[in-house]
N, C-alpha and C positions, 0 to 999 in steps of 0.2 A: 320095422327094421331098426336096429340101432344105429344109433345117431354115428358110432365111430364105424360103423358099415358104411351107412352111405356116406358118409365123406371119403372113408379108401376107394369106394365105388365111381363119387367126383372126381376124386385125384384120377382116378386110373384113365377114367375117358380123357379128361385135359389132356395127361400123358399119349394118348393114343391118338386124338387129333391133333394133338402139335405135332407129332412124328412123322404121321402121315403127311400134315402138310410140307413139313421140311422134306418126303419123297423117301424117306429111309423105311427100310424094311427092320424086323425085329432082329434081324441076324447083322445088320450093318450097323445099326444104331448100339445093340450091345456093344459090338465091335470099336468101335468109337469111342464111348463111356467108360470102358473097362466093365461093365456088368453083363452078367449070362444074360440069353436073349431069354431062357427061359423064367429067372429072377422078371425082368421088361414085362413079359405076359403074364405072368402071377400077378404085377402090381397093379398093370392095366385093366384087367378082371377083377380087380377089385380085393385079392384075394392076398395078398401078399401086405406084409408089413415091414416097406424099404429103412433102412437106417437113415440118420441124416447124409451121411457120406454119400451114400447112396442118390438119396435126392439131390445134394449138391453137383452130383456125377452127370445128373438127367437131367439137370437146370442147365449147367453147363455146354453140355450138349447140344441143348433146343436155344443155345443164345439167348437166354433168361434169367433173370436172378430168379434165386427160390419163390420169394415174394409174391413173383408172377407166378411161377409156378402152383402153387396153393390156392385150391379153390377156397373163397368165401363164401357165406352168406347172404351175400345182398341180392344174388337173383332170388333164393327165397324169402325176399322179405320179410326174417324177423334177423333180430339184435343179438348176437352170441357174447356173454357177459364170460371172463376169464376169472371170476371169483364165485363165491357163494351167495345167494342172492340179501342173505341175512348181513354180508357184509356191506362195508361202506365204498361205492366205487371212488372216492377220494383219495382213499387207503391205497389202491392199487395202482402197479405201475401201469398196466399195459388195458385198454379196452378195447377190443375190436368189436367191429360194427360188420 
């Protein structure tokens, strides 16, 4: 699977247990957000590629900053570098882990 697969695949579960835990259904929650329920289940499936507006909308939402929103890496235990590996990470602004 490619790697920007399973992270829409990530994102979308997060999305779909936060949801559910806040007790909202796909039709309440779009309702809420301003976004179609059916856009909500594309994204959740993994299948959809939301805007940031969009995500800000579903952060929003869930009473979360983006931040939280956004799965990482750390349950899989490796290191996701925001550059090229030939570059210097002192060069760059941003590393996440």
């Amino acid at each position: 699977m490619a790697a920007f697969d399973e992270y829409s695949n990530r994102l979308g579960a997060r999305i779909r247990t936060l949801r559910k835990r806040a007790g909202l259904s796909l039709r309440e929650f779009g309702m809420m957000v301003g976004v179609h329920h059916n856009q909500i289940l594309s994204i959740e499936q993994g299948e959809g590629n939301p805007s940031l507006r969009t995500l800000l909308r579903i952060a929003g939402g869930l009473d979360i900053s983006l931040h939280d929103l956004l799965p990482d890496d750390e349950d899989k235990g490796e290191t996701v570098y925001w550059f090229s590996p030939d570059e210097n990470p002192g060069d760059q602004a941003d590393l996440k882990n």
